[in-house]
CHARMM internal coordinates of N, CA and C (Angstrom, degrees):
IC EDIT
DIST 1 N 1 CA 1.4323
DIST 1 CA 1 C 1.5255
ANGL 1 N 1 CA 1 C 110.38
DIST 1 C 2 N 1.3899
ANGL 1 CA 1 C 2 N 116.89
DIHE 1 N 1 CA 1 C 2 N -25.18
DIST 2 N 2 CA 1.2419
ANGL 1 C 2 N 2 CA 103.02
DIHE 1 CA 1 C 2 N 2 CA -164.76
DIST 2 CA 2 C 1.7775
ANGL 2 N 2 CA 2 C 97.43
DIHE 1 C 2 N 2 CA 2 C -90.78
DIST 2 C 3 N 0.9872
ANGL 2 CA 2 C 3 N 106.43
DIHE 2 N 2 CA 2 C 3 N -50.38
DIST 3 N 3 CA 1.8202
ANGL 2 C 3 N 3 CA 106.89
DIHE 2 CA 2 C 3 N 3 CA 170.38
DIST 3 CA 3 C 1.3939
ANGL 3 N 3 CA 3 C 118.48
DIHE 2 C 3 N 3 CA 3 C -32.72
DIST 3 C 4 N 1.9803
ANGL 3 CA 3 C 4 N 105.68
DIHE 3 N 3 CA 3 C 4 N -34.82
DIST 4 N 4 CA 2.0917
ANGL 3 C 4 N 4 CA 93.60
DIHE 3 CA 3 C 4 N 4 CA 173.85
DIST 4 CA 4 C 1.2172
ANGL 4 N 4 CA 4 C 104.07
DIHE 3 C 4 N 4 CA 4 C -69.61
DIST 4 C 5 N 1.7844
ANGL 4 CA 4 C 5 N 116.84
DIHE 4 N 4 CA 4 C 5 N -53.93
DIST 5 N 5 CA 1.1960
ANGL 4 C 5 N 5 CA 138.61
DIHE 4 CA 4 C 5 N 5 CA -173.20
DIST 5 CA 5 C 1.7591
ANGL 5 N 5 CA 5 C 103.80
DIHE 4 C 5 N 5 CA 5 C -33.74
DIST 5 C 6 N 1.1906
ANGL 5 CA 5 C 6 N 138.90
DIHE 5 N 5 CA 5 C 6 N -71.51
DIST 6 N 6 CA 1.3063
ANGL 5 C 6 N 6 CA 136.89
DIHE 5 CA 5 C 6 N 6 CA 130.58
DIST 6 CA 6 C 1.9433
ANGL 6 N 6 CA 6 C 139.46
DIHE 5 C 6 N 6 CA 6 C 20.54
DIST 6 C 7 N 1.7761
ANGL 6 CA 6 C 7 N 88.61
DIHE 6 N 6 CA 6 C 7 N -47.89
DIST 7 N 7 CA 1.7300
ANGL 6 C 7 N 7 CA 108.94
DIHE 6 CA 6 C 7 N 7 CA -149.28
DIST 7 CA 7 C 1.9032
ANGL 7 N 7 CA 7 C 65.63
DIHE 6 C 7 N 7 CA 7 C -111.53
DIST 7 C 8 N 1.0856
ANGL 7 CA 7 C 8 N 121.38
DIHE 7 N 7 CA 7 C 8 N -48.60
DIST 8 N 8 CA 1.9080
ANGL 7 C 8 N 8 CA 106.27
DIHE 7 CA 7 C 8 N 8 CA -175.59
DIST 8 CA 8 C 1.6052
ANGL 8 N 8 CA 8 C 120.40
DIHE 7 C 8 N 8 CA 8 C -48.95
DIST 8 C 9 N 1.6996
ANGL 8 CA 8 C 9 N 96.73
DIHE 8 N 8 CA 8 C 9 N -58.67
DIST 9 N 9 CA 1.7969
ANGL 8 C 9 N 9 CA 110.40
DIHE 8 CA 8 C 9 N 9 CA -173.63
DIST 9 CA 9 C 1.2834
ANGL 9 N 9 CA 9 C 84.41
DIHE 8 C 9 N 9 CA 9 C -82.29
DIST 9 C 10 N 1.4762
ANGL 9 CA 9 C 10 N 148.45
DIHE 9 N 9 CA 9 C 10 N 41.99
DIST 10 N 10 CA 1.3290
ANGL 9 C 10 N 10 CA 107.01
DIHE 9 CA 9 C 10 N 10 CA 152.97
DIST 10 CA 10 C 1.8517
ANGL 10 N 10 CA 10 C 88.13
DIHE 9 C 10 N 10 CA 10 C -148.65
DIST 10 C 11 N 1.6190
ANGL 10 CA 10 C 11 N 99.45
DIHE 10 N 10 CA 10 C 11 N 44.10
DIST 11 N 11 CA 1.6351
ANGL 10 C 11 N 11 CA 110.62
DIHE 10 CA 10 C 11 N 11 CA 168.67
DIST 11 CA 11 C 1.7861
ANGL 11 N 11 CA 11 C 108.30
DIHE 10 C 11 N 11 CA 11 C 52.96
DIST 11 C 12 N 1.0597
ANGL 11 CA 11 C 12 N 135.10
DIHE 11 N 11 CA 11 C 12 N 2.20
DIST 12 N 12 CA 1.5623
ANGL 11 C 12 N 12 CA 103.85
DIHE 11 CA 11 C 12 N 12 CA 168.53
DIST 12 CA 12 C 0.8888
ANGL 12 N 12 CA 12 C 151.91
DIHE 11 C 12 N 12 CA 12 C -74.00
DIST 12 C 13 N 1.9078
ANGL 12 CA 12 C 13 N 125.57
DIHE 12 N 12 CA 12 C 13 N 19.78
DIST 13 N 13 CA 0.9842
ANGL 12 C 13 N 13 CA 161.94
DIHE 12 CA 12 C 13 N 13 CA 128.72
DIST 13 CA 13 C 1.3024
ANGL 13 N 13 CA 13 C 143.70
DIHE 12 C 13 N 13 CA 13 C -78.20
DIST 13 C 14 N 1.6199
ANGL 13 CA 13 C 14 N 146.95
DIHE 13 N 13 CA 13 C 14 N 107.48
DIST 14 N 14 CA 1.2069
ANGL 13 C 14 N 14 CA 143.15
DIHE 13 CA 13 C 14 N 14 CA -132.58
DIST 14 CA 14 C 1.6122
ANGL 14 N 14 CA 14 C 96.92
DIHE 13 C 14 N 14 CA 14 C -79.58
DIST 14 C 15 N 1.1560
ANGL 14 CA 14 C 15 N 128.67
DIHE 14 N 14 CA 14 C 15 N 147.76
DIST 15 N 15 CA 1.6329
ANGL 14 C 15 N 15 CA 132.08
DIHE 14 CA 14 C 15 N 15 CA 153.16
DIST 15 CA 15 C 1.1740
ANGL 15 N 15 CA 15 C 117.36
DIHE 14 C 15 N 15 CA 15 C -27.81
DIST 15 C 16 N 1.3382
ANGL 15 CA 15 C 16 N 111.17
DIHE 15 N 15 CA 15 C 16 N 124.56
DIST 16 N 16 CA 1.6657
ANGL 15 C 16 N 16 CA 123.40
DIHE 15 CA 15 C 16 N 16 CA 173.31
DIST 16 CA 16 C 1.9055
ANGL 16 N 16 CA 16 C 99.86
DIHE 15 C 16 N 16 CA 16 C 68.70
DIST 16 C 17 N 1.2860
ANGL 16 CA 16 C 17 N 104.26
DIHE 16 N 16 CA 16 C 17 N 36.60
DIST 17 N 17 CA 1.3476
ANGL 16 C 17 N 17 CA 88.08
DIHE 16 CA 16 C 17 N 17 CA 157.20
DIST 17 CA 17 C 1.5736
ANGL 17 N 17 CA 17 C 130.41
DIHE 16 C 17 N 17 CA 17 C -109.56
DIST 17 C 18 N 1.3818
ANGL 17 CA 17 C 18 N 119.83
DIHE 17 N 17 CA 17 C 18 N 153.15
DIST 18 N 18 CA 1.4217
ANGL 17 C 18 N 18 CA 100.87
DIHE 17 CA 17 C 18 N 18 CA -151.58
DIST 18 CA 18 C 2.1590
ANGL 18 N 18 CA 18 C 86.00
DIHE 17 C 18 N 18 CA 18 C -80.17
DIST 18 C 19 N 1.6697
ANGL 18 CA 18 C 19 N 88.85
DIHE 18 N 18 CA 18 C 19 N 170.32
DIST 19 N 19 CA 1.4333
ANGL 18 C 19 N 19 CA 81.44
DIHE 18 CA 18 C 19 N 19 CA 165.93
DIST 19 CA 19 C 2.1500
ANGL 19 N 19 CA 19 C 112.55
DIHE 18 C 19 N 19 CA 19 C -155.68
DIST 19 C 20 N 0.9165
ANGL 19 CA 19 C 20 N 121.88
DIHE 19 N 19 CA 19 C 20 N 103.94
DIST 20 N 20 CA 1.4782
ANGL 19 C 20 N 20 CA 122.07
DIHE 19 CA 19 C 20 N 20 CA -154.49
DIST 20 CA 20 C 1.6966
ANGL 20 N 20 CA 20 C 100.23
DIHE 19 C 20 N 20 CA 20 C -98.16
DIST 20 C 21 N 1.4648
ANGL 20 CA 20 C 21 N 100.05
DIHE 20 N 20 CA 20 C 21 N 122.57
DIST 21 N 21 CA 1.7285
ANGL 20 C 21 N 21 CA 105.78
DIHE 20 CA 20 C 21 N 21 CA 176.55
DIST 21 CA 21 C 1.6857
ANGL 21 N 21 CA 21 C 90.89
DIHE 20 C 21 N 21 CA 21 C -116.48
DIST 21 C 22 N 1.5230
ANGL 21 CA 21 C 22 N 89.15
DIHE 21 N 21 CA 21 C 22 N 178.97
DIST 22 N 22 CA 1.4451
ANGL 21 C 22 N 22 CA 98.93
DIHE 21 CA 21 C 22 N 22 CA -150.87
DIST 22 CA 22 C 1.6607
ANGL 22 N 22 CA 22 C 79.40
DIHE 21 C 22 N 22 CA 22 C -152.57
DIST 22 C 23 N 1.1664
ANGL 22 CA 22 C 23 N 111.53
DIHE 22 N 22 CA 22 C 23 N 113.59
DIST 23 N 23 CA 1.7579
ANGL 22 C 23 N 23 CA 124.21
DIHE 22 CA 22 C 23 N 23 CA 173.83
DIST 23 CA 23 C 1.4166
ANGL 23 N 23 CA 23 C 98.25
DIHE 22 C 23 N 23 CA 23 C -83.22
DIST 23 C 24 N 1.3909
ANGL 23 CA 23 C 24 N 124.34
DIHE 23 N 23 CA 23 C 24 N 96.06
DIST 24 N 24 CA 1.5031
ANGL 23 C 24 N 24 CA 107.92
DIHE 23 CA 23 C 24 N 24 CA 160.18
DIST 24 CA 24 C 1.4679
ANGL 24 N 24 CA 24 C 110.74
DIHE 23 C 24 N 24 CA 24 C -94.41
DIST 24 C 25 N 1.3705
ANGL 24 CA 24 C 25 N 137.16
DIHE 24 N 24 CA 24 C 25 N 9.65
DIST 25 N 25 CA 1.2098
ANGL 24 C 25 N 25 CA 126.52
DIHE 24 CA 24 C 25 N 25 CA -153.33
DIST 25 CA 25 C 1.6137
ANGL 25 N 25 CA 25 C 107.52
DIHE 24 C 25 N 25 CA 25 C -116.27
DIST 25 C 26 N 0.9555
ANGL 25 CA 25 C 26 N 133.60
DIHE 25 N 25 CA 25 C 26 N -167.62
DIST 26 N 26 CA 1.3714
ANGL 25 C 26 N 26 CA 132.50
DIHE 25 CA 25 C 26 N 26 CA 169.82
DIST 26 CA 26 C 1.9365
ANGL 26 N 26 CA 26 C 112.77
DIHE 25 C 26 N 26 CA 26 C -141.98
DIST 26 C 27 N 0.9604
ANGL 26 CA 26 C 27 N 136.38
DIHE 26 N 26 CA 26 C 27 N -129.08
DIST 27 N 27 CA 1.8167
ANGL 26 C 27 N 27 CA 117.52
DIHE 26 CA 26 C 27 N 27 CA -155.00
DIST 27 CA 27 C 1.2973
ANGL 27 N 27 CA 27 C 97.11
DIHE 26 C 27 N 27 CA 27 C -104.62
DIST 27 C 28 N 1.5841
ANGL 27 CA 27 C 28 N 133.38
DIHE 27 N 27 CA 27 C 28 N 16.38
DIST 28 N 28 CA 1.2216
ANGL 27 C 28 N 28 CA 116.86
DIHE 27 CA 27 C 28 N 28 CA 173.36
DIST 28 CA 28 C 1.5918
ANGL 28 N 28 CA 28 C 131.13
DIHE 27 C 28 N 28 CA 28 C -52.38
DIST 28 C 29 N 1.2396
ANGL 28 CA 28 C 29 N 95.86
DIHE 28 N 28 CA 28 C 29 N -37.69
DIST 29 N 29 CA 1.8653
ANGL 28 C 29 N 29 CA 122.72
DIHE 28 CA 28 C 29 N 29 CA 179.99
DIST 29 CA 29 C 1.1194
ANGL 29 N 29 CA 29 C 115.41
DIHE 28 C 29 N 29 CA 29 C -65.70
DIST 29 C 30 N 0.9858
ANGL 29 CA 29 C 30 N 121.28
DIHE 29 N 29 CA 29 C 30 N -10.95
DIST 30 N 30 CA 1.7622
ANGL 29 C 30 N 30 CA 141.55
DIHE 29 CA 29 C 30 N 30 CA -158.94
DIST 30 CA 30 C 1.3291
ANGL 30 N 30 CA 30 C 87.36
DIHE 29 C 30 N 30 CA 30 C -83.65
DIST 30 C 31 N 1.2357
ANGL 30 CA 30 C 31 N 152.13
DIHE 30 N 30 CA 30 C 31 N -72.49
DIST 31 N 31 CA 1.5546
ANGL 30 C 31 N 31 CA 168.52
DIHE 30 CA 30 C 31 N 31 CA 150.71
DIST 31 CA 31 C 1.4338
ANGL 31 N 31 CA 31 C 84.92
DIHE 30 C 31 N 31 CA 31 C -2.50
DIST 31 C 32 N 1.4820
ANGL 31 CA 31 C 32 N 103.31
DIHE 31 N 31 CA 31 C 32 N -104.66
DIST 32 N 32 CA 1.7098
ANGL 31 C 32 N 32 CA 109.91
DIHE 31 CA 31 C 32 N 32 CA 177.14
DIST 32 CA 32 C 1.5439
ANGL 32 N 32 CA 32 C 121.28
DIHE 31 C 32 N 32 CA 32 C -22.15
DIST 32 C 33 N 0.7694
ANGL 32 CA 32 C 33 N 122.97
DIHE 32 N 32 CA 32 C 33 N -49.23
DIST 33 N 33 CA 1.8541
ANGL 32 C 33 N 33 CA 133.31
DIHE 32 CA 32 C 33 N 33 CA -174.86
DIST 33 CA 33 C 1.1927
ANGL 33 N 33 CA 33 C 94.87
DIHE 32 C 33 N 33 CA 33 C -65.02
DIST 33 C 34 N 1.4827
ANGL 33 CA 33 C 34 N 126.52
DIHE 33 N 33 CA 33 C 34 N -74.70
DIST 34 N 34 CA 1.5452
ANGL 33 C 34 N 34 CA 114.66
DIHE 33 CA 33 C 34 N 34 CA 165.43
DIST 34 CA 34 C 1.2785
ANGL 34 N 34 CA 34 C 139.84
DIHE 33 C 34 N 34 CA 34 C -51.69
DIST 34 C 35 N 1.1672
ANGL 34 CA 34 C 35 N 124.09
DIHE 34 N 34 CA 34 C 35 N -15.54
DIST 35 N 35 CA 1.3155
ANGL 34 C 35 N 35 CA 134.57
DIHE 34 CA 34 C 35 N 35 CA 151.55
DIST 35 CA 35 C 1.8770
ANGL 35 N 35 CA 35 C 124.76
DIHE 34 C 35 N 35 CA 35 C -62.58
DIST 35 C 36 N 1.7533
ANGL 35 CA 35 C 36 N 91.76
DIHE 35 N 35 CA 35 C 36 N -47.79
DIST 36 N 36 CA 1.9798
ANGL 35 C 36 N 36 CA 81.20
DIHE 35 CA 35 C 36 N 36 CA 168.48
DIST 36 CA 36 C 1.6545
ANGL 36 N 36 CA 36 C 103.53
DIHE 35 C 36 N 36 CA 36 C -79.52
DIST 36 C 37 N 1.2252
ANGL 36 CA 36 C 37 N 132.80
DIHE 36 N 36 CA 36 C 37 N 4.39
DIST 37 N 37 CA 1.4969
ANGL 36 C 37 N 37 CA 109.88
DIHE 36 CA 36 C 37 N 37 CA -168.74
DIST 37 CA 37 C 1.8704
ANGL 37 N 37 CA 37 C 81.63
DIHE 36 C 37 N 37 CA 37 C -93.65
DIST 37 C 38 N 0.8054
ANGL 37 CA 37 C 38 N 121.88
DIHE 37 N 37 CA 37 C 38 N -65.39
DIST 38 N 38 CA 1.6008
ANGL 37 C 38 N 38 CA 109.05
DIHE 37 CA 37 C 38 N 38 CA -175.17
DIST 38 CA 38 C 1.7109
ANGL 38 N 38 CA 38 C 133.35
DIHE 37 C 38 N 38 CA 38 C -52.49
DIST 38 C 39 N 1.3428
ANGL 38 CA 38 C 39 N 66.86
DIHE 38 N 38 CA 38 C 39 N -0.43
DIST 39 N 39 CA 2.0154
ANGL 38 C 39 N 39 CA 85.95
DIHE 38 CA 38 C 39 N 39 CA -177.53
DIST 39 CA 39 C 1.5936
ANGL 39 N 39 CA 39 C 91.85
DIHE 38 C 39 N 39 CA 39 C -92.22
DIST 39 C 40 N 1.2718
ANGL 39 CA 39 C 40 N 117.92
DIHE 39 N 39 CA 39 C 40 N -34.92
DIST 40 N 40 CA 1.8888
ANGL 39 C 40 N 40 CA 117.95
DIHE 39 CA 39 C 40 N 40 CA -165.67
DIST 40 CA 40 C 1.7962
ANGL 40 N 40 CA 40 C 96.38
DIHE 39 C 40 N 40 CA 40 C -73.87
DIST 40 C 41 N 1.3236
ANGL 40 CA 40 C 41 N 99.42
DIHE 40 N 40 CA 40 C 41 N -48.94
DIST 41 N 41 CA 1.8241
ANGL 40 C 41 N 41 CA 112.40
DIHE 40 CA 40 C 41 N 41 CA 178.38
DIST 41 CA 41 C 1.4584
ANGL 41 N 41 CA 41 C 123.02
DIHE 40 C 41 N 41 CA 41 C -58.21
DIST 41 C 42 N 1.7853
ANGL 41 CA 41 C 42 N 104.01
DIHE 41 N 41 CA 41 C 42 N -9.81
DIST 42 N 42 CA 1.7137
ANGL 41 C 42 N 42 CA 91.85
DIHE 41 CA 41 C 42 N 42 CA 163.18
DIST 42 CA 42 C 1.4090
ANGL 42 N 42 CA 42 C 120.44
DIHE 41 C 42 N 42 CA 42 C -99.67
END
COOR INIT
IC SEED 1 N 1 CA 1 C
IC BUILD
């Protein structure tokens, strides 16, 4: 999620395009996700 989240604010997709994710995962990423947000904050 955070890699689309990423590919949106940084335009690599045209306006008004649709875009469908699919959560197969459960809280592993949660670790990771918090790990790049404190990595962006140094």
């Amino acid at each position: 999620m955070y890699a689309l989240m990423d590919m949106i604010a940084n335009g690599r997709f045209a306006p008004k395009t649709t875009i469908l994710y699919l959560h197969t995962g459960g809280l592993q990423g949660k670790n990771g996700l918090e790990y790049m947000l404190q990595k962006k904050r140094r």
